[in-house]
MARKEKOL-70286 format. One record per residue (C-alpha): x, y, z; residue number from 1; residue in one letter. Coordinates in pm, 1 decimal. Layout:
// residues N
        X        Y        Z kolmi bavo
        X        Y        Z   NUM    a
...
This chain:
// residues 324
        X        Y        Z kolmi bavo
   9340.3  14506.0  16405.3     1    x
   9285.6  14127.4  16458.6     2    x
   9632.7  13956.4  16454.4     3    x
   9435.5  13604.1  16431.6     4    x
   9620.4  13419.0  16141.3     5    x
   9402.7  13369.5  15861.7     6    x
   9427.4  13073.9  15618.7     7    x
   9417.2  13123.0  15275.8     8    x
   9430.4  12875.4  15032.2     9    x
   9426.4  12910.3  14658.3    10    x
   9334.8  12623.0  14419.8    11    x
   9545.5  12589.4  14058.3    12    x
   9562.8  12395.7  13780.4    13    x
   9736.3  12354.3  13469.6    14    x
   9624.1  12681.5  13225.3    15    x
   9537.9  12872.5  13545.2    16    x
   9632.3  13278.5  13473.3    17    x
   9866.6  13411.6  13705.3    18    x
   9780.4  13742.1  13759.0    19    x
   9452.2  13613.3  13898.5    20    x
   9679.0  13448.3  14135.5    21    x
   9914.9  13676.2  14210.0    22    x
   9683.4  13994.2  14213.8    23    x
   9474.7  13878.2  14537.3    24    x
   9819.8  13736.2  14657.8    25    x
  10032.7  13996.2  14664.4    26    x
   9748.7  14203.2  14856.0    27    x
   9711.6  13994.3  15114.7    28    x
  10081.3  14004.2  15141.7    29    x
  10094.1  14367.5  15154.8    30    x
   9862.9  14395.0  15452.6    31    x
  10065.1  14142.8  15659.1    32    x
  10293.2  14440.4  15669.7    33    x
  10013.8  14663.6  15874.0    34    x
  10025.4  14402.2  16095.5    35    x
   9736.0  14165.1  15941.0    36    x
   9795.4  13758.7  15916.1    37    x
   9696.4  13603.9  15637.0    38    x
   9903.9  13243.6  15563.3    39    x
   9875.7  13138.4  15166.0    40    x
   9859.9  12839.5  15075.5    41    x
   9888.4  12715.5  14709.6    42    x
   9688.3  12378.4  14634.0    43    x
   9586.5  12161.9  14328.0    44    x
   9354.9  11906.3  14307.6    45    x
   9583.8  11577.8  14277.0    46    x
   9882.9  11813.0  14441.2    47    x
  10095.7  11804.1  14136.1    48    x
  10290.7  12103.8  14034.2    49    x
  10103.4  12300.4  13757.1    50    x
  10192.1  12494.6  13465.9    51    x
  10019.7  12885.2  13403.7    52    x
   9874.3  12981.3  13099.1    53    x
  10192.0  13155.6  13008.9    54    x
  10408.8  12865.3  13064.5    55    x
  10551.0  12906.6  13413.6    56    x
  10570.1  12613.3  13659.3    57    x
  10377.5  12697.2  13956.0    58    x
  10468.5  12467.5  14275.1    59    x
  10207.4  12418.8  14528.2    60    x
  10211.2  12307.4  14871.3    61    x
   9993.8  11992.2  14830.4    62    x
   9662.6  11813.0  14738.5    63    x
   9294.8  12010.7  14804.4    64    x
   9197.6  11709.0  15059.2    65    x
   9515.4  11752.6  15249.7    66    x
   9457.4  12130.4  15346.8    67    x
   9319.1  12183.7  15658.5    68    x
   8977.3  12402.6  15669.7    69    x
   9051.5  12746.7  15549.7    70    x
   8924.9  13096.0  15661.6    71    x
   8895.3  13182.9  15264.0    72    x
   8920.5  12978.3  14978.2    73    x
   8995.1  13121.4  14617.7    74    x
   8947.0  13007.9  14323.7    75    x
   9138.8  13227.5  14013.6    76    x
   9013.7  13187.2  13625.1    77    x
   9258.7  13068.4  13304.0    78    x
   9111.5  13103.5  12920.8    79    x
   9022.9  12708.8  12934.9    80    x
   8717.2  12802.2  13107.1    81    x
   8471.9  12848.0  12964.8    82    x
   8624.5  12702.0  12622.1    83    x
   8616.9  12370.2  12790.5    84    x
   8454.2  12177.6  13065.3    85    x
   8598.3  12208.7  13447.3    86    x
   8785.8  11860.9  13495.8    87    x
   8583.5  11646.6  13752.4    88    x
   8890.4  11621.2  13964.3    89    x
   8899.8  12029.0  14014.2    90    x
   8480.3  12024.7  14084.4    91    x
   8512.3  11787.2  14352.7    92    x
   8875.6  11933.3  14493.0    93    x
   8649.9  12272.2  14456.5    94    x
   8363.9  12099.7  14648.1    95    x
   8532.6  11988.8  14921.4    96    x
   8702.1  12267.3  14993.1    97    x
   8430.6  12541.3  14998.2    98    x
   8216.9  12331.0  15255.9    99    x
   8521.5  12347.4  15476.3   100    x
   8533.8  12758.0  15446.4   101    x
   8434.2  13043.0  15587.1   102    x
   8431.8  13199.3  15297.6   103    x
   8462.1  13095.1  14913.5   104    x
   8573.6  13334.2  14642.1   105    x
   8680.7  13358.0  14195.3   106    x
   8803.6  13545.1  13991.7   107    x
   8742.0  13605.6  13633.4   108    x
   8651.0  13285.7  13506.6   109    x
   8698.0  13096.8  13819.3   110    x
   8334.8  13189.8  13832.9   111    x
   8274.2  12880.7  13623.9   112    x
   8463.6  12646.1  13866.7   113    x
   8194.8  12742.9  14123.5   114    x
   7930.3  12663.6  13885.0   115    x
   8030.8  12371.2  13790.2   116    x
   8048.3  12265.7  14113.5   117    x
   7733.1  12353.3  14245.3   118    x
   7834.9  12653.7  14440.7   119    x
   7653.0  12943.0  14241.5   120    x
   7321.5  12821.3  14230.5   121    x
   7058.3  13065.3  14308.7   122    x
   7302.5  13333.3  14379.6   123    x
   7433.1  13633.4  14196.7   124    x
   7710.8  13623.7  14067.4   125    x
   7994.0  13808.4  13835.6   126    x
   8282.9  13694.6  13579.1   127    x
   8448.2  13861.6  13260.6   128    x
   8236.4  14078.1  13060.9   129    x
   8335.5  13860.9  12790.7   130    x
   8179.9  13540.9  12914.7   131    x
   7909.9  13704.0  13144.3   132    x
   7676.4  13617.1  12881.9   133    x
   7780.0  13265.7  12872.9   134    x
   7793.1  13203.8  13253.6   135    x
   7450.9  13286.2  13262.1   136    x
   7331.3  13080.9  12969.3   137    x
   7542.3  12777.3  13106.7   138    x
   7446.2  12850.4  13455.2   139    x
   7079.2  12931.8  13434.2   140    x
   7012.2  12860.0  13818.5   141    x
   7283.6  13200.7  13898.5   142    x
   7186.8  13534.4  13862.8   143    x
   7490.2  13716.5  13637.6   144    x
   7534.4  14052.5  13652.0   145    x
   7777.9  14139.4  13379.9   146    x
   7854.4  14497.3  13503.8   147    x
   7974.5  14446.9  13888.9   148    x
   8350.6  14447.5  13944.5   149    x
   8275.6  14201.7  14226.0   150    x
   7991.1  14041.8  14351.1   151    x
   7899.3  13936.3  14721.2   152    x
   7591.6  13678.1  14845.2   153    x
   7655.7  13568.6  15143.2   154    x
   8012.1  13422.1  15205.7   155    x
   8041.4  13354.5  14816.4   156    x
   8213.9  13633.3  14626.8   157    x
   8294.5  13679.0  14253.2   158    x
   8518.3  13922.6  14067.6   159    x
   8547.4  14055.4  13720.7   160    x
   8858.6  13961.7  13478.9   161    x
   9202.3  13973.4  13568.3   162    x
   9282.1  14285.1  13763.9   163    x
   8951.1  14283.7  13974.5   164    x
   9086.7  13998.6  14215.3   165    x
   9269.1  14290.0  14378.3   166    x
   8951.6  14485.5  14394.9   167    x
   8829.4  14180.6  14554.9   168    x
   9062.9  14099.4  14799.0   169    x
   9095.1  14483.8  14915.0   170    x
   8693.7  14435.9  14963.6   171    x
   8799.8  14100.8  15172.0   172    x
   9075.7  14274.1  15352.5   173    x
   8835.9  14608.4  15439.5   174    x
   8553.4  14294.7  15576.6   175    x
   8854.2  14183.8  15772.4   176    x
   9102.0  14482.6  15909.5   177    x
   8864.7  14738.3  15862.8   178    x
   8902.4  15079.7  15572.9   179    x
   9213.3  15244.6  15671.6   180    x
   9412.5  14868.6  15645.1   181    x
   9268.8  14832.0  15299.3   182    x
   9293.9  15214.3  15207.5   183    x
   9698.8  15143.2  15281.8   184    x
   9760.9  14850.4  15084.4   185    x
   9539.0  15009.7  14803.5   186    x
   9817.5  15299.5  14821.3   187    x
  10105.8  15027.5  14829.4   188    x
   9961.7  14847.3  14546.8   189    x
   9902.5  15220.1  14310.3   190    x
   9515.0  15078.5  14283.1   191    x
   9194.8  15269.9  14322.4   192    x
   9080.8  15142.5  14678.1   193    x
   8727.6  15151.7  14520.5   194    x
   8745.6  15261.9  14106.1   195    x
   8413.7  15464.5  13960.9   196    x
   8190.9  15257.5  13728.2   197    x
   8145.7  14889.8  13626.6   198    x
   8328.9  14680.4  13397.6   199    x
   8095.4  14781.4  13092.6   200    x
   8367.5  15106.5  13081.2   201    x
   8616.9  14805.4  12984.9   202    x
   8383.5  14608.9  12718.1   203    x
   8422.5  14627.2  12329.0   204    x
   8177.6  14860.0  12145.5   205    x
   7861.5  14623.0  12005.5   206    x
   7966.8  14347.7  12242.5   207    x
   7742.7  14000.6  12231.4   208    x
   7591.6  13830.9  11925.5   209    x
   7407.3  13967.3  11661.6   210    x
   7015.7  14042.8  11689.8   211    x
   6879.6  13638.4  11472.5   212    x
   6570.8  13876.8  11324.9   213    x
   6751.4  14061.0  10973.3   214    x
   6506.5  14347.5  11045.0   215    x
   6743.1  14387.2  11400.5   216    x
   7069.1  14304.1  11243.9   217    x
   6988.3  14585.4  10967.8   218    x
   6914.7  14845.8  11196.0   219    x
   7286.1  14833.2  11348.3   220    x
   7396.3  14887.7  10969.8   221    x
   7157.9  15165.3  10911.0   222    x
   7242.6  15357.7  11257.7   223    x
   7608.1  15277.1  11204.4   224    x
   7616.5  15398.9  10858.9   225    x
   7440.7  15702.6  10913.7   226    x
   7435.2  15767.5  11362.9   227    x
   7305.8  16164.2  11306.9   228    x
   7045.8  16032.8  11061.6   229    x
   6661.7  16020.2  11162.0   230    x
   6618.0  15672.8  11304.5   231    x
   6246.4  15735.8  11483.7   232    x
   6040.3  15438.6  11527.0   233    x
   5853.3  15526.4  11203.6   234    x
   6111.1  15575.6  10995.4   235    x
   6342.7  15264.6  11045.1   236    x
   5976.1  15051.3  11023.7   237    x
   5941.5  15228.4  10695.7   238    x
   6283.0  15150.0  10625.6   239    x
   6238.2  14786.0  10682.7   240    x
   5908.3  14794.0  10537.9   241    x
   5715.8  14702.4  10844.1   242    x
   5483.1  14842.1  11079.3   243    x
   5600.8  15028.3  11365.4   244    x
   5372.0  14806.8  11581.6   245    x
   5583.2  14458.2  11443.7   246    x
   5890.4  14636.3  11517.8   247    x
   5854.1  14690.6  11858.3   248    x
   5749.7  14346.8  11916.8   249    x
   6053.5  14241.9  11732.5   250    x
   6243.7  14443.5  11967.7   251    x
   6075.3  14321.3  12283.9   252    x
   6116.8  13997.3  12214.2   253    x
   6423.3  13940.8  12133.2   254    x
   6647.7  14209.3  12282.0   255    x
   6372.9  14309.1  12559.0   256    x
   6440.7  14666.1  12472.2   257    x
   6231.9  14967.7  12298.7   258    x
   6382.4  15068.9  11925.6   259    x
   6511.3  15406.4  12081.4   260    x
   6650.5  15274.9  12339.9   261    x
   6861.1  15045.2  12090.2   262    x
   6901.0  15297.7  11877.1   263    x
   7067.2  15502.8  12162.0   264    x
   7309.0  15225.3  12252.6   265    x
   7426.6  15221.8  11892.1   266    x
   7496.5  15536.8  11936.6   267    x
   7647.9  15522.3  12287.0   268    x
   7899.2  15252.6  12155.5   269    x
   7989.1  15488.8  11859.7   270    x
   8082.8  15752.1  12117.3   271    x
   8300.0  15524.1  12269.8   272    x
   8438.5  15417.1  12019.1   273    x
   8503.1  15833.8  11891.8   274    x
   8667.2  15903.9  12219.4   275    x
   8941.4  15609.9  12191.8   276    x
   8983.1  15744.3  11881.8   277    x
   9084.5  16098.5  12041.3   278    x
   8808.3  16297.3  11946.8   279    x
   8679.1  16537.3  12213.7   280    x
   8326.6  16474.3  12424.2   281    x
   8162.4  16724.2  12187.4   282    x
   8275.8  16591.7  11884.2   283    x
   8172.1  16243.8  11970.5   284    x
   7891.2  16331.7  12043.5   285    x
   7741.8  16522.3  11736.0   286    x
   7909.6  16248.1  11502.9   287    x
   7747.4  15980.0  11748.3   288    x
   7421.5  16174.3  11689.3   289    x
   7354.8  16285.0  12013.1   290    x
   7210.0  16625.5  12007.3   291    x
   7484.9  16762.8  12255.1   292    x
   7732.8  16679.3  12475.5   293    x
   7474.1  16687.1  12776.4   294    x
   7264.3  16426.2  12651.7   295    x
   7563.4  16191.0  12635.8   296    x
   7686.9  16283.1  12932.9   297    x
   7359.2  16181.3  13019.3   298    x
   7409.9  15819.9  12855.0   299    x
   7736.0  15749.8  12987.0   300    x
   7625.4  15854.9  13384.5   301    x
   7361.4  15599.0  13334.7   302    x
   7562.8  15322.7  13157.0   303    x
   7925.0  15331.5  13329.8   304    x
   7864.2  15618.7  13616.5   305    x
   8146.5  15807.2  13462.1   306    x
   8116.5  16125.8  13255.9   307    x
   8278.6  16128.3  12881.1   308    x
   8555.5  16303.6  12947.2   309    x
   8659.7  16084.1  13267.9   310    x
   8624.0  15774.7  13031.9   311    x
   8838.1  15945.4  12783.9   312    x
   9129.1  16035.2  13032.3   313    x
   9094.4  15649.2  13131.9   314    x
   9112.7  15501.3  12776.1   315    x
   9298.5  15738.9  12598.1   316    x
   9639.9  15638.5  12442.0   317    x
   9963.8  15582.0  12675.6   318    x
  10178.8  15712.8  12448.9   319    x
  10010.4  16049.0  12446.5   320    x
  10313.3  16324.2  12581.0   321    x
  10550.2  16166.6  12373.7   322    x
  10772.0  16248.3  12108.0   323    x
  10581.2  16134.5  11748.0   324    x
């Protein structure tokens, strides 16, 4: 292992969410004790203290511009962003400090800090499945991809919400010390060094806004109410009394999908949905209206590379073992 100190520094500001600070942090930390280096240092733009989004002063060690060039540079999210615009003080403190790094890194919502200040254009990128959509309608110039747990171009990295900063910085510490270092502090930490699936295993069930056409919007009632029922392309464009030909176009259009293929994901959310609710893979999957368990298994290997019944064990209730 390289014993070379390695600066990081960490930008804050007032609303910033701790656990994207103290995730990455505290793993870091943990791999000083297998003999790694890393130095963090704690910065805000103006170098004022800050205050977390759940109310705790935060001291930091000085101003952006007074921080000397770091090896990595992160920048954690807080629920202002995307609600409301970065401040121009944190783009330029942002800025300045990513063209003095080696390499630049967010997480959650931090991905909109980058953005804003320049440094995601024409790369992919990741955030919180719950803004994903609206990074990449903001951002038009980055290429989102709502389903990574982190994503790296080059020396710019981005991470999923809250918890994937450690995912990230055990990717950052592998880069660095090597599999078995980051293996260890994965161990220390009780994380999955590397965890099966994307963040879509995470997401609500019919996440994003409705279809605008009220031919689209009625399908999800018509599946919903009835997911066993015969929903063929020729029977929902009788339904809707329109021709299967104006349907598909509908669909193409505006969700750039076929109507089966929507149909399915109705149906794929509904399982979801089933299996929180405690009901077993096989049960979900005929009240879904899948025609077995295989063919959802099918669905969710494709969607979140995990099979029902993994999902379930993931998702299912804490309090399950206990006394009622």
């Amino acid at each position: 292992m390289s014993s070379d100190t390695h600066q990081v520094v960490i930008v804050v500001y007032d609303g910033v969410k701790l656990l994207d600070v103290a995730g990455p942090a505290d793993a870091f930390v943990e791999a000083n004790k297998l003999g790694a280096d890393y130095r963090i240092t704690l910065v805000s733009a103006t170098g004022a203290d800050v205050a977390a989004s759940i109310g705790i002063r935060t001291a930091v060690d000085g101003s952006a511009a007074s921080q000397a060039d770091p090896d990595t540079f992160l920048v954690p999210g807080g629920d202002l962003y995307p609600r409301t615009p970065v401040t121009g003080d944190l783009v330029e403190a942002v800025r300045d400090l990513a063209a003095r790094s080696g390499r630049v890194a967010s997480v959650c919502s931090g991905a909109f800090v980058l953005a804003a200040a320049g440094l995601l254009d024409g790369k992919r990128a990741t955030t919180h499945w719950k803004i994903a959509g609206e990074l990449a309608a903001r951002y038009p110039k980055t290429r989102v991809e709502p389903d990574a747990i982190y994503v790296r171009d080059g020396t710019t990295y981005t991470s999923a919400g809250v918890t994937a900063g450690i995912d990230l910085a055990l990717a950052l510490i592998e880069e660095d010390h090597g599999p078995e270092v980051s293996r260890e502090v994965a161990r220390s930490l009780v994380v999955y060094l590397q965890r099966a699936g994307g963040q879509s295993q995470f997401s609500a069930p019919l996440q994003g806004p409705p279809p605008r056409s009220p031919a689209l919007r009625k399908i999800i009632d018509l599946v919903t109410a009835d997911p066993a029922g015969r929903h063929t392309l020729p029977e929902l464009a009788r339904r809707l009394h329109i021709s299967p030909r104006h349907l598909t176009r509908l669909f193409r259009e505006e969700l750039d999908t076929s109507p089966a293929r929507y149909v399915e994901s109705i149906r794929f959310d509904i399982a979801k949905s089933l299996l929180d609710q405690g009901y077993t893979a096989t049960q979900a999957a005929s009240l879904a209206g899948f025609p077995g368990y295989e063919s959802l298994r099918r669905v969710f290997a494709r969607e979140l590379s995990l099979s029902p019944t993994a999902y379930q064990r993931r998702f299912s209730t804490a309090r399950r073992g206990q006394a009622g």
